[in-house]
mmJSON file of the N, C-alpha and C atoms, coordinates in Angstrom:
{"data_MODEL":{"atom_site":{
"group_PDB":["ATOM","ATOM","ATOM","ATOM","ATOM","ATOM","ATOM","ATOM","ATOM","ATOM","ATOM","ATOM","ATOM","ATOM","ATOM","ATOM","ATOM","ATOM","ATOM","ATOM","ATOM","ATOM","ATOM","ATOM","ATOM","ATOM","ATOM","ATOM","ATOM","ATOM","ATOM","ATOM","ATOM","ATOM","ATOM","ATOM","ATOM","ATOM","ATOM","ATOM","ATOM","ATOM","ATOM","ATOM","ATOM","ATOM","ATOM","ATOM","ATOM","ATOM","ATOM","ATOM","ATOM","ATOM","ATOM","ATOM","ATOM","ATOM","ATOM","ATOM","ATOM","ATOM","ATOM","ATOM","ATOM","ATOM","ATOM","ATOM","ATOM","ATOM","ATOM","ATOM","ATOM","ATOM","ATOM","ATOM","ATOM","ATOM","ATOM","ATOM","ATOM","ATOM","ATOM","ATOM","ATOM","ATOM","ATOM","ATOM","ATOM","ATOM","ATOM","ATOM","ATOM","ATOM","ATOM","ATOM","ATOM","ATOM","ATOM","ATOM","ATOM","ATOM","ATOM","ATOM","ATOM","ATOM","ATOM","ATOM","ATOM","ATOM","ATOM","ATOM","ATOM","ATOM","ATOM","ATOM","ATOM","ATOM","ATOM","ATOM","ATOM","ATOM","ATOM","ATOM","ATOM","ATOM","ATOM","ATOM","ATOM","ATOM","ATOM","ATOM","ATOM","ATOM","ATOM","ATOM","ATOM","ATOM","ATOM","ATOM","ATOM","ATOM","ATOM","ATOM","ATOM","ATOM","ATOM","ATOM","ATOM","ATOM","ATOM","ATOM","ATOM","ATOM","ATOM","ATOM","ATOM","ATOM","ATOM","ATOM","ATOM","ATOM","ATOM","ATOM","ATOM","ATOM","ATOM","ATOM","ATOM","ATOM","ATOM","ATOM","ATOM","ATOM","ATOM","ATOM","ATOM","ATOM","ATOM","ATOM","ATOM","ATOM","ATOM","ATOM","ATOM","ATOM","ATOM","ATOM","ATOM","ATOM","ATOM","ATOM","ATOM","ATOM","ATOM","ATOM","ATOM","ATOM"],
"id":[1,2,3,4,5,6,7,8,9,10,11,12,13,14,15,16,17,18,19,20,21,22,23,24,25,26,27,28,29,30,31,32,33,34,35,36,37,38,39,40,41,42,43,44,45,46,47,48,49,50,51,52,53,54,55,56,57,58,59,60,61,62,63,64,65,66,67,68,69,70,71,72,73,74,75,76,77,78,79,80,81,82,83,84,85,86,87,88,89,90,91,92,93,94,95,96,97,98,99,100,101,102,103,104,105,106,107,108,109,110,111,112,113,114,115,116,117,118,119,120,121,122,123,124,125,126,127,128,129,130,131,132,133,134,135,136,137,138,139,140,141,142,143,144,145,146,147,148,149,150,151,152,153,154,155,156,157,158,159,160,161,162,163,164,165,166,167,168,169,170,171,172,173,174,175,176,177,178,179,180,181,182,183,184,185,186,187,188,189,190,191,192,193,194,195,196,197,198],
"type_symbol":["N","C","C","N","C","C","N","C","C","N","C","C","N","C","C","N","C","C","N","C","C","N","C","C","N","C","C","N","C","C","N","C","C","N","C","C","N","C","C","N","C","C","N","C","C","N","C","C","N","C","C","N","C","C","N","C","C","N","C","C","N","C","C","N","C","C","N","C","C","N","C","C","N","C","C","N","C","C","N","C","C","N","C","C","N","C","C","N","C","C","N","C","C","N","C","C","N","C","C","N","C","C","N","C","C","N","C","C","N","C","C","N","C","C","N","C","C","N","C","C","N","C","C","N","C","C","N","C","C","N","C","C","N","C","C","N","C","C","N","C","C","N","C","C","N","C","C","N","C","C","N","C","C","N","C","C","N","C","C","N","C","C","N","C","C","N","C","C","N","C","C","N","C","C","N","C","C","N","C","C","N","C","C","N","C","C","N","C","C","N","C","C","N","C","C","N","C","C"],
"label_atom_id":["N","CA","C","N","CA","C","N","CA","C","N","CA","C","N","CA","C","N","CA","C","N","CA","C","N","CA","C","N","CA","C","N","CA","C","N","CA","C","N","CA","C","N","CA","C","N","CA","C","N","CA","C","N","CA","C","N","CA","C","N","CA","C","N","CA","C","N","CA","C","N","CA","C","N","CA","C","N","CA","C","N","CA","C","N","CA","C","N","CA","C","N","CA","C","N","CA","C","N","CA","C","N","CA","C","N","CA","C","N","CA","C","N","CA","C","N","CA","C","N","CA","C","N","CA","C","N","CA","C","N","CA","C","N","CA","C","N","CA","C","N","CA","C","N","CA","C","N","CA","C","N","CA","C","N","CA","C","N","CA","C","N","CA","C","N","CA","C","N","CA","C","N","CA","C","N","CA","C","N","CA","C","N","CA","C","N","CA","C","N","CA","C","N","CA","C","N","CA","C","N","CA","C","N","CA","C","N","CA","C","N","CA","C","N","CA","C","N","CA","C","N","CA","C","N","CA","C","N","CA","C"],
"label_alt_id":[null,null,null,null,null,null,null,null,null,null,null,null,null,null,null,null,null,null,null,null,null,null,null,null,null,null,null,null,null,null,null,null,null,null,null,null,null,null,null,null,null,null,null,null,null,null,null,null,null,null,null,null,null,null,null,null,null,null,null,null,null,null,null,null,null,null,null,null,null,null,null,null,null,null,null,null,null,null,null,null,null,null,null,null,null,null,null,null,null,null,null,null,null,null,null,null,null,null,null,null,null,null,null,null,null,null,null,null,null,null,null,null,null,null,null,null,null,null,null,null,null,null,null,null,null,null,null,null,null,null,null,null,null,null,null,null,null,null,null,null,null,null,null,null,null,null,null,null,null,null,null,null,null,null,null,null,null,null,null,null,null,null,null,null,null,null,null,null,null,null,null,null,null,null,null,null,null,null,null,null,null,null,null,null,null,null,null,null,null,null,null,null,null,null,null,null,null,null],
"label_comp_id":["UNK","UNK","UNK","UNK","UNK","UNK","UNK","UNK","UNK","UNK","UNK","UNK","UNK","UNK","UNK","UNK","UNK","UNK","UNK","UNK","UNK","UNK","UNK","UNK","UNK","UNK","UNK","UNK","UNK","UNK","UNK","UNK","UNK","UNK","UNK","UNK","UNK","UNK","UNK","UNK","UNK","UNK","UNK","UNK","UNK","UNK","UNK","UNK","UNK","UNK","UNK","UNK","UNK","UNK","UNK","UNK","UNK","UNK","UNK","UNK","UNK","UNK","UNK","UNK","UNK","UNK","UNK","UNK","UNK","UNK","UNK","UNK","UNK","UNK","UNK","UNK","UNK","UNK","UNK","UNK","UNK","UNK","UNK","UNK","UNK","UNK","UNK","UNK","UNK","UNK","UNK","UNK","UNK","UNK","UNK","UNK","UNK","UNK","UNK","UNK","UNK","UNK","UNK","UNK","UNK","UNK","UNK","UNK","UNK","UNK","UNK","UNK","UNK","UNK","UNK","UNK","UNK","UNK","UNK","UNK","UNK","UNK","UNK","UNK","UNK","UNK","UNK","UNK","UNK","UNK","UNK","UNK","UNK","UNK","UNK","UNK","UNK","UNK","UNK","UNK","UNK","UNK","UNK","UNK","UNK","UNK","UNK","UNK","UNK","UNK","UNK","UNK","UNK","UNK","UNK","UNK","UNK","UNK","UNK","UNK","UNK","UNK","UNK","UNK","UNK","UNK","UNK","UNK","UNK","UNK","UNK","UNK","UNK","UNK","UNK","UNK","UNK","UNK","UNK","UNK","UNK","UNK","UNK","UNK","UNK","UNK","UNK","UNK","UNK","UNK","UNK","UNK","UNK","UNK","UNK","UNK","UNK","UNK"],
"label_asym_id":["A","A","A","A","A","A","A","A","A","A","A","A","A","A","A","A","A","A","A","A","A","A","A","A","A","A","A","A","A","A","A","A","A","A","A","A","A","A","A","A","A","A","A","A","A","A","A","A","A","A","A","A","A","A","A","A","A","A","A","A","A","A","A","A","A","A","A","A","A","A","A","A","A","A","A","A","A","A","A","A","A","A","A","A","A","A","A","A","A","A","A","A","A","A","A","A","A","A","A","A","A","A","A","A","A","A","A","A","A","A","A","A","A","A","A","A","A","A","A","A","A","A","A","A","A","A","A","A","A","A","A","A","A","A","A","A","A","A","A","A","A","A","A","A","A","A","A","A","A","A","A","A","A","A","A","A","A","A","A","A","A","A","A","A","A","A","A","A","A","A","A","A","A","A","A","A","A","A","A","A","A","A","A","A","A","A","A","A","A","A","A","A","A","A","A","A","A","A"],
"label_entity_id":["1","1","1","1","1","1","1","1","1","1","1","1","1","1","1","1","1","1","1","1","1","1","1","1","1","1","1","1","1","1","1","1","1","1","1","1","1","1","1","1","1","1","1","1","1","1","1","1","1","1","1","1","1","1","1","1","1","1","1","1","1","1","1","1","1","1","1","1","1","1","1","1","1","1","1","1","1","1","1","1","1","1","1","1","1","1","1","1","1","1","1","1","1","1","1","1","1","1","1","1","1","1","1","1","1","1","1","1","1","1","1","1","1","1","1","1","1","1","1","1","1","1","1","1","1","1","1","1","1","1","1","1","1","1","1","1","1","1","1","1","1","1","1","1","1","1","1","1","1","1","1","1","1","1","1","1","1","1","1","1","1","1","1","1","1","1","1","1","1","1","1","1","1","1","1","1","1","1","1","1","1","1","1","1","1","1","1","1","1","1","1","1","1","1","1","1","1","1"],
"label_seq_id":[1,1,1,2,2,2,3,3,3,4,4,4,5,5,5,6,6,6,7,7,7,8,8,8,9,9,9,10,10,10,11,11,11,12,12,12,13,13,13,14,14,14,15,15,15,16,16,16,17,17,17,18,18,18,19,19,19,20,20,20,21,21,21,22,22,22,23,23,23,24,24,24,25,25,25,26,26,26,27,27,27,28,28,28,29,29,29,30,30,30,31,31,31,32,32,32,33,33,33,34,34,34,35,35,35,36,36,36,37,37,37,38,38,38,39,39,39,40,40,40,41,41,41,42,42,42,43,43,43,44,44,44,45,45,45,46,46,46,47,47,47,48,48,48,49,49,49,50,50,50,51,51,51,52,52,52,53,53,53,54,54,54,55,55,55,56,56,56,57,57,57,58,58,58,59,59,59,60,60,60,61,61,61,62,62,62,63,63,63,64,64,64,65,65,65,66,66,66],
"pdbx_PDB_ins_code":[null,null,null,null,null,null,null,null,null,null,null,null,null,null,null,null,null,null,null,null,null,null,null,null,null,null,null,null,null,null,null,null,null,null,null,null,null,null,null,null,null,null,null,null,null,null,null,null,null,null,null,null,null,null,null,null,null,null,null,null,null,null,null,null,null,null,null,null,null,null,null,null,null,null,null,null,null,null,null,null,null,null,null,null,null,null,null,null,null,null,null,null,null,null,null,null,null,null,null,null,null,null,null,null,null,null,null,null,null,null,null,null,null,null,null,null,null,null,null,null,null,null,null,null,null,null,null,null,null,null,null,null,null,null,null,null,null,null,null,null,null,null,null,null,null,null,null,null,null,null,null,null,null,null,null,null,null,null,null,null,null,null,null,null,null,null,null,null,null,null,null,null,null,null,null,null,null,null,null,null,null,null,null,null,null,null,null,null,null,null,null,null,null,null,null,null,null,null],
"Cartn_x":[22.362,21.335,20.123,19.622,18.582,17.046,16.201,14.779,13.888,12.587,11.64,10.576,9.554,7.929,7.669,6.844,5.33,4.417,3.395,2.158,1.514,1.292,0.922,-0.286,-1.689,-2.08,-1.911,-1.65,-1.876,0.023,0.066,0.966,2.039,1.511,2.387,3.145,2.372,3.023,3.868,4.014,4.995,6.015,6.162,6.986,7.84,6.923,7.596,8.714,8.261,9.224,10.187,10.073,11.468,12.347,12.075,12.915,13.441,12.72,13.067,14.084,13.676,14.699,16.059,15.829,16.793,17.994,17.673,18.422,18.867,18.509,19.132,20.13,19.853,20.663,20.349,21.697,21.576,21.852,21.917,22.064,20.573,19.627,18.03,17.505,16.584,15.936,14.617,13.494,12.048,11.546,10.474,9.364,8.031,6.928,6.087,4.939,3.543,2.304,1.411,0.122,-0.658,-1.958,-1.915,-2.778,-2.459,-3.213,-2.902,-2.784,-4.066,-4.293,-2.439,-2.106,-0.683,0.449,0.755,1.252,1.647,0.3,0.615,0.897,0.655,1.36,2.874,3.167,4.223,5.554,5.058,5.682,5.271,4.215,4.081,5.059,5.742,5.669,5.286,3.636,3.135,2.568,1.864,1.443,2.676,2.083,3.562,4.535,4.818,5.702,6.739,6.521,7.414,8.901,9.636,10.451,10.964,9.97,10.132,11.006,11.835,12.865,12.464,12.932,12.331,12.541,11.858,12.139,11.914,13.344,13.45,12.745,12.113,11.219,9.44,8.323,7.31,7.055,6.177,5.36,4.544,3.369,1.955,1.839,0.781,0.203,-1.008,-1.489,-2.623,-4.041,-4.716,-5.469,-7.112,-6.873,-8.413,-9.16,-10.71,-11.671,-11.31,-11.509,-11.58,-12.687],
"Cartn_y":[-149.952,-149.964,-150.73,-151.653,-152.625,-151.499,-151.522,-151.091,-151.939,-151.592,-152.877,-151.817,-152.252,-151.199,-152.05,-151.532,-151.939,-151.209,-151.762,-151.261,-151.653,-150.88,-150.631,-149.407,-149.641,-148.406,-147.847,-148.932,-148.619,-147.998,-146.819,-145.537,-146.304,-147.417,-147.593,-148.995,-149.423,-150.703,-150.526,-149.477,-148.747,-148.191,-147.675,-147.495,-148.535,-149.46,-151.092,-151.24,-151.138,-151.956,-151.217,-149.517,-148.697,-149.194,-149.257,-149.363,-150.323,-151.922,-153.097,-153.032,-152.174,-152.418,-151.375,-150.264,-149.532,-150.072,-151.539,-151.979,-152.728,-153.441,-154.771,-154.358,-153.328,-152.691,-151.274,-150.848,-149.643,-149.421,-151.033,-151.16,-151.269,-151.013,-150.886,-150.086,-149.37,-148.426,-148.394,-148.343,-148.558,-147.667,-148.181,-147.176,-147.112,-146.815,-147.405,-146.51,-147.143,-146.492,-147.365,-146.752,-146.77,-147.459,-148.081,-148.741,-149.863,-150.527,-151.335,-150.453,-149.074,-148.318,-147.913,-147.029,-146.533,-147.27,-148.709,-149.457,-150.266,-150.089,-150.118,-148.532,-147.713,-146.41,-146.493,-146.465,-146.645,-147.23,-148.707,-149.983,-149.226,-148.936,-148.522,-147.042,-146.562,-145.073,-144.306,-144.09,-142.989,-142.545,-140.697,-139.921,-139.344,-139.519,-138.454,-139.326,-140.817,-141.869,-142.293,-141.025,-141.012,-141.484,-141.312,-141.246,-142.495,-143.188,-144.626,-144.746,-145.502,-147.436,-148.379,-148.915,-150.203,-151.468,-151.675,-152.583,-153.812,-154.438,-155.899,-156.592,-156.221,-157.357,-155.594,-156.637,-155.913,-156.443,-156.227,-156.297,-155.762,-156.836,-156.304,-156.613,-155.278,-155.482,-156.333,-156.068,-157.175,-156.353,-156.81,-156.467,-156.92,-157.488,-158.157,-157.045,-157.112,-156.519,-156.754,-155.512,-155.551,-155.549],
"Cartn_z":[-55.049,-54.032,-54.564,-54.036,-53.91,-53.589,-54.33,-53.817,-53.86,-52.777,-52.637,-52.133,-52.636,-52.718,-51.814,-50.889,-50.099,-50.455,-50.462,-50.582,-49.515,-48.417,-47.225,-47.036,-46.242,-45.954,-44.951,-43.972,-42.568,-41.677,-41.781,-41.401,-40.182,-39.342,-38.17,-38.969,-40.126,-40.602,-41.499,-42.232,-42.842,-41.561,-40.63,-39.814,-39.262,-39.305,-38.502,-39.319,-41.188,-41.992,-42.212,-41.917,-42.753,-41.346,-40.022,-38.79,-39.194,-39.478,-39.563,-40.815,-42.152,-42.851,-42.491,-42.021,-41.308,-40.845,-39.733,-39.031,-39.905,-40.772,-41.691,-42.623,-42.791,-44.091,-44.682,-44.809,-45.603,-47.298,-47.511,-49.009,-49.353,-48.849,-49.254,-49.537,-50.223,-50.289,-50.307,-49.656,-49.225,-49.823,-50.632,-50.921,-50.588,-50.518,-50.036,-50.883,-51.273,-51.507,-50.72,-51.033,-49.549,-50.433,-51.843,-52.585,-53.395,-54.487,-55.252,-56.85,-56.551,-57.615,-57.682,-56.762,-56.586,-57.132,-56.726,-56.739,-58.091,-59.055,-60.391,-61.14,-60.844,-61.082,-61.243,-60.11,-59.518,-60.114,-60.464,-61.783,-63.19,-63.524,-64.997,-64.756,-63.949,-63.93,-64.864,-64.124,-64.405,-63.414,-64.108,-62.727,-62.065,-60.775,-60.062,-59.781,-60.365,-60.163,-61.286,-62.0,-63.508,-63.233,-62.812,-62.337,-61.117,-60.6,-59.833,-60.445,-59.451,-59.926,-59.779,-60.664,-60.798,-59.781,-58.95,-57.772,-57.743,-56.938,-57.041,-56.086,-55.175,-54.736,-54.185,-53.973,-53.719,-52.944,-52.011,-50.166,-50.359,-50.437,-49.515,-48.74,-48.265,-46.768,-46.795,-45.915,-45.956,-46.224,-47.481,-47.917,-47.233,-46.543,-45.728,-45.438,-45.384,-44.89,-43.338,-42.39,-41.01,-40.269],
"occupancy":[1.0,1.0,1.0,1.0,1.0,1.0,1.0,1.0,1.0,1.0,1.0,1.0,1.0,1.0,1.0,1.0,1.0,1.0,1.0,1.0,1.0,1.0,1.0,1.0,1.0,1.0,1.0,1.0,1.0,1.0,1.0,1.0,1.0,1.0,1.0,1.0,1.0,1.0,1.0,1.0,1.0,1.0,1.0,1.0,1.0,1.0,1.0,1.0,1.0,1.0,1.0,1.0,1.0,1.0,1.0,1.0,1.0,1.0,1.0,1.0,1.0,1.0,1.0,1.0,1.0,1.0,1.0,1.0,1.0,1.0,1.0,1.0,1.0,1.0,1.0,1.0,1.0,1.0,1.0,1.0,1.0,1.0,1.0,1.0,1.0,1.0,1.0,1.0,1.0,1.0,1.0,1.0,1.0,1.0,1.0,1.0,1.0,1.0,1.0,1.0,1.0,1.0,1.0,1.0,1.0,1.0,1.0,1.0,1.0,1.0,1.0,1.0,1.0,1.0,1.0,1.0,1.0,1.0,1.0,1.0,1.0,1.0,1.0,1.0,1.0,1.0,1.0,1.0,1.0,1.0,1.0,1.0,1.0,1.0,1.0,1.0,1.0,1.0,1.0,1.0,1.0,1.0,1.0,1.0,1.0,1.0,1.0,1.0,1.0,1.0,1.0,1.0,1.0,1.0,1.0,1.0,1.0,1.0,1.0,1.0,1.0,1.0,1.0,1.0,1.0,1.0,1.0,1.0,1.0,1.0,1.0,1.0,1.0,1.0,1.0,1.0,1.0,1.0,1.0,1.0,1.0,1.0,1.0,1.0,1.0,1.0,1.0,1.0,1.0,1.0,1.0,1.0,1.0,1.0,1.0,1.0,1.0,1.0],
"B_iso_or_equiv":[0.0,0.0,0.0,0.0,0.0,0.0,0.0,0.0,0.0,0.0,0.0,0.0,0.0,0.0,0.0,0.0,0.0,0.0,0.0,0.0,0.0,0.0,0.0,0.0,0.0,0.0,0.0,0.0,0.0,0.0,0.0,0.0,0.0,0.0,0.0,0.0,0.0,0.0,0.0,0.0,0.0,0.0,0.0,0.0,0.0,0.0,0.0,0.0,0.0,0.0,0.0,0.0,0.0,0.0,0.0,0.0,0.0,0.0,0.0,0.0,0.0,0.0,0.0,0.0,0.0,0.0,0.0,0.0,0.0,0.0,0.0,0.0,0.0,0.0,0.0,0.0,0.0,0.0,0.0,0.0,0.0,0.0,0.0,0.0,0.0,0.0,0.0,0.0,0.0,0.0,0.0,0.0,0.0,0.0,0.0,0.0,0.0,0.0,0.0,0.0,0.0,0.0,0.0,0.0,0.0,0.0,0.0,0.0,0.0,0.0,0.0,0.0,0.0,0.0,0.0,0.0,0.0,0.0,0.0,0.0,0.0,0.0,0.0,0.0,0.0,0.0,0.0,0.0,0.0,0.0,0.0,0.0,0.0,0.0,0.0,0.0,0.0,0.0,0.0,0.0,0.0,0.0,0.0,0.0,0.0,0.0,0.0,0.0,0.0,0.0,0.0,0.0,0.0,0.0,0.0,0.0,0.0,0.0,0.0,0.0,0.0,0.0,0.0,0.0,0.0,0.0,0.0,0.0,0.0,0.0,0.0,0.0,0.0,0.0,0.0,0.0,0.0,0.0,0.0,0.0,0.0,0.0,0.0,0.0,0.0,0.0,0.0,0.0,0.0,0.0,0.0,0.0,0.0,0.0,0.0,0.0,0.0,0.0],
"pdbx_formal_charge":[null,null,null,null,null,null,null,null,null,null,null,null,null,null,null,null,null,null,null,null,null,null,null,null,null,null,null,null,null,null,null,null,null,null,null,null,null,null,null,null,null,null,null,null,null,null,null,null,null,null,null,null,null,null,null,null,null,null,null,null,null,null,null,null,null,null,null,null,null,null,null,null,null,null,null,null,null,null,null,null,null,null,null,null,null,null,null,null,null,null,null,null,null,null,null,null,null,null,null,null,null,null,null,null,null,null,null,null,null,null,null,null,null,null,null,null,null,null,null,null,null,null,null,null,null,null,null,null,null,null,null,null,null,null,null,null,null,null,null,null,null,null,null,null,null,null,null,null,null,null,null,null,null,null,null,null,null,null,null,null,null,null,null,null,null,null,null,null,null,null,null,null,null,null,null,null,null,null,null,null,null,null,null,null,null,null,null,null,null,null,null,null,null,null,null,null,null,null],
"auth_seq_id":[1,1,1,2,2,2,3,3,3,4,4,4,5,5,5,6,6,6,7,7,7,8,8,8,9,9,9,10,10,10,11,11,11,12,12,12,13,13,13,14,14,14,15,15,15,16,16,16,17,17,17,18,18,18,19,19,19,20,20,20,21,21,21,22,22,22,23,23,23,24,24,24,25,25,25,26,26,26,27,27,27,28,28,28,29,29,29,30,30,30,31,31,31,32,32,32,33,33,33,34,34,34,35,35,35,36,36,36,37,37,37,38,38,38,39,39,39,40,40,40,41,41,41,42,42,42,43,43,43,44,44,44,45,45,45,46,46,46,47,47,47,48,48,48,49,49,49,50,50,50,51,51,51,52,52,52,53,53,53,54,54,54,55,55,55,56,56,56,57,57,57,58,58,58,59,59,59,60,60,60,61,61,61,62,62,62,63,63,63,64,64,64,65,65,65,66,66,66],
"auth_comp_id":["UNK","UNK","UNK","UNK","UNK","UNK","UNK","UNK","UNK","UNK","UNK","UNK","UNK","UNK","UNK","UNK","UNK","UNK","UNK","UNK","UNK","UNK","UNK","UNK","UNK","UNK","UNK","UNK","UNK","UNK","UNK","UNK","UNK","UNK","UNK","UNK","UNK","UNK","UNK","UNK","UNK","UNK","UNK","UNK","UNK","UNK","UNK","UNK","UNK","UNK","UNK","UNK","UNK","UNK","UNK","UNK","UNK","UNK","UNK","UNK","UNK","UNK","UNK","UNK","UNK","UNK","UNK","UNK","UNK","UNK","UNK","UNK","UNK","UNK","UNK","UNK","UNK","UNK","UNK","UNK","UNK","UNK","UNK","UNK","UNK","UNK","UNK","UNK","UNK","UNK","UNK","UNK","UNK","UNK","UNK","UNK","UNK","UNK","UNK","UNK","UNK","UNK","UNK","UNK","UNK","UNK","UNK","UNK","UNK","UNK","UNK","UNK","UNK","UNK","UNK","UNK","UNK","UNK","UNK","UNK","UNK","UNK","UNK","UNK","UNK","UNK","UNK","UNK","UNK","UNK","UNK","UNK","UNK","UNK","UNK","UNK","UNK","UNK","UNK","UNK","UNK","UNK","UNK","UNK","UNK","UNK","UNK","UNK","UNK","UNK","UNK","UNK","UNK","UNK","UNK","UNK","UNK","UNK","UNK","UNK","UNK","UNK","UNK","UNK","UNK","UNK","UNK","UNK","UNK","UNK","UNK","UNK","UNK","UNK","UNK","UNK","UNK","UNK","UNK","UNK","UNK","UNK","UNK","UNK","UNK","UNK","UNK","UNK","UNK","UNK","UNK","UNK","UNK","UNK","UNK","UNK","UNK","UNK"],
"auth_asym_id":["A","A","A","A","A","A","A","A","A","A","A","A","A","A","A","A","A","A","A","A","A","A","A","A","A","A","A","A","A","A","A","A","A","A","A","A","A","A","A","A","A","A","A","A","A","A","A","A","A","A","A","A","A","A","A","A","A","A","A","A","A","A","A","A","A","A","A","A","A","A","A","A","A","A","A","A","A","A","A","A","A","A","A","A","A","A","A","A","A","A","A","A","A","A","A","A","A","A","A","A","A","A","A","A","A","A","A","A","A","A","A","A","A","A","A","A","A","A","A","A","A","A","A","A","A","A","A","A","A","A","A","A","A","A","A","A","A","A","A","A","A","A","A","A","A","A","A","A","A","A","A","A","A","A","A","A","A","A","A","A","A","A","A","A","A","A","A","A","A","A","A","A","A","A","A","A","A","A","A","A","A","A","A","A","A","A","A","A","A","A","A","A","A","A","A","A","A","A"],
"auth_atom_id":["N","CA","C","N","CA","C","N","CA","C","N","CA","C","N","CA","C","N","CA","C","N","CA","C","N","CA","C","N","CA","C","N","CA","C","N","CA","C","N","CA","C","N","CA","C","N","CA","C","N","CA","C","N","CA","C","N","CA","C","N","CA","C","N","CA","C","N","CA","C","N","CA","C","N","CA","C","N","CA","C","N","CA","C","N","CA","C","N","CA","C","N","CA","C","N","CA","C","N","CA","C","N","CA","C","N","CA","C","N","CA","C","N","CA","C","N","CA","C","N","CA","C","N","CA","C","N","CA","C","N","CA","C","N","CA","C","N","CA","C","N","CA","C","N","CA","C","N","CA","C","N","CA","C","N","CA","C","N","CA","C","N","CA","C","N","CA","C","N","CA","C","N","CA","C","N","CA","C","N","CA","C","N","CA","C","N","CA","C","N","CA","C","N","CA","C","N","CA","C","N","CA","C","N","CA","C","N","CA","C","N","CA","C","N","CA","C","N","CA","C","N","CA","C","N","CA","C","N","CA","C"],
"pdbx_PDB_model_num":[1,1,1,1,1,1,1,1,1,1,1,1,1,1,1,1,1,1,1,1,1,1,1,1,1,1,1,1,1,1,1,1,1,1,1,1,1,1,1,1,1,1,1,1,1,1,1,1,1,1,1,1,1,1,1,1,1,1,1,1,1,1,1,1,1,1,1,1,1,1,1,1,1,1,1,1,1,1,1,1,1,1,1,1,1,1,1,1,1,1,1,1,1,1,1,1,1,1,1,1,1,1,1,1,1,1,1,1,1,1,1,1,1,1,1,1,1,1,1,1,1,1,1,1,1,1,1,1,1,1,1,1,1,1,1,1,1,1,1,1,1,1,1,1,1,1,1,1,1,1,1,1,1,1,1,1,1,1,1,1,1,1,1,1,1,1,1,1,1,1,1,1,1,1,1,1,1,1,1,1,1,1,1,1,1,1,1,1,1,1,1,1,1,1,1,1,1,1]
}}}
């Protein structure tokens, strides 16, 4: 099984991508944190991310001021 992080904050854009990857494949496994702080957690596993895999591709969201 293939995993791929997003780092997403926004709750409906994380929904878009598990549907979108849902439909594409079930050889995927989505993870998602909701920072950049998280997101290097996450890769270093540490914190409550001890335990992450190590994922072959990453997605950000879009980091712009609104």
């Amino acid at each position: 099984m293939k995993e791929v992080l997003l780092v997403e904050d926004n709750p409906a854009d994380v929904y878009l991508m598990q549907k979108a990857f849902a439909e594409c494949s079930t050889d995927i496994r989505l993870w998602f944190v909701p920072n950049g702080q998280d997101a290097l957690d996450f890769l270093r596993k540490e914190g409550p991310y001890v335990h992450a895999p190590s994922p072959a591709l990453i997605l950000l969201g879009d980091f712009r001021e609104k």
